[in-house]
N, C-alpha and C positions, 0 to 999 in steps of 0.2 A: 267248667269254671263256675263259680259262684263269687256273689261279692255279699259282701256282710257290711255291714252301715252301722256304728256303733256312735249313739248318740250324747256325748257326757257333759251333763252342765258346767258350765265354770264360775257358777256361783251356789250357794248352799240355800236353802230356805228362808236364809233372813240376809239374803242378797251382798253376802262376802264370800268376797272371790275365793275357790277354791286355790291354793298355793302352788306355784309351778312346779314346784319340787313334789307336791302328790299328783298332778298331772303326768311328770315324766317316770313317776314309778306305773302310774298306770299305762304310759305309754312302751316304757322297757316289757311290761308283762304283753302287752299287744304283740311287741317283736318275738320275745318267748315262745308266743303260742302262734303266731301267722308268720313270722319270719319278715312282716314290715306293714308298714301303711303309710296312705294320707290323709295331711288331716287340712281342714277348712272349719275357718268361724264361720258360726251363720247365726241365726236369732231364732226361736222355736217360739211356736206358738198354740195352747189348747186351750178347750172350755171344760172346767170342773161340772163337776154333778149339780152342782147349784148354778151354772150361768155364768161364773166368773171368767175372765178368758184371762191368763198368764202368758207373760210372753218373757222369754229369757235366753240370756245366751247360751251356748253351745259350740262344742267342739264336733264336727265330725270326724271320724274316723273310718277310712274306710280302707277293707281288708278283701283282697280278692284271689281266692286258692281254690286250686284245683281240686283238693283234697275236703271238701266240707265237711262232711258228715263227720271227721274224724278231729274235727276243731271247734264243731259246735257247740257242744257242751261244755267246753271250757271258756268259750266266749261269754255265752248265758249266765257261769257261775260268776267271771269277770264281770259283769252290767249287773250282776246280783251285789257283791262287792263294793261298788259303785254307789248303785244305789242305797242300800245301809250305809256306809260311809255320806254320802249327802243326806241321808234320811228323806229322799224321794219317795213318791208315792210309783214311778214308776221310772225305768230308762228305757230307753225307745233303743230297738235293734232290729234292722230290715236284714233281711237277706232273701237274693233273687239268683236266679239264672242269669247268664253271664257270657255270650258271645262275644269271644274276642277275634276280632282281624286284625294282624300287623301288615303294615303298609312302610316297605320298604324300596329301595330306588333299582 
């Protein structure tokens, strides 16, 4: 298993909220391509080249499939998507190994 972490801001570069109705088209294309996810606000935070530190909100999303190799590049192209549409310098996308236990009764 693997889990994929796709990081999507919810405001644009001059700080308006991106619209829920493009949020849930990007969220319909997440189910398309992984078959589902979760998602959590959180607040991100980096330092530009020059020192500046930005701090902004975010959606997580996160998408965990057995199958990675064969979703990856369409996630990538997705956060690519993404980021041109907000006109980001960049969308942040982790993806790790993935130990799953179920603990049942």
């Amino acid at each position: 298993m693997q889990r994929i972490t796709l990081h999507i801001p919810t405001c644009d570069n001059n700080d308006h909220p991106v619209p829920r109705s493009i949020l849930g088209l990007w969220e319909a294309q997440i189910v398309d391509i992984a078959g589902g996810f979760t998602v959590s606000d959180a607040v991100g935070a980096w330092r530009s080249p020059t020192g500046r530190i930005y701090r902004e909100p975010v959606r997580l999303y996160v998408i965990d499939v057995a199958e990675y190799e064969s979703l990856r590049d369409a996630i990538l192209a997705l956060a690519n998507r993404i980021r041109v549409a907000l006109a980001q310098e960049s969308v942040y996308v982790t993806m790790i190994p993935l130990e799953v236990v179920q603990v049942v009764g």
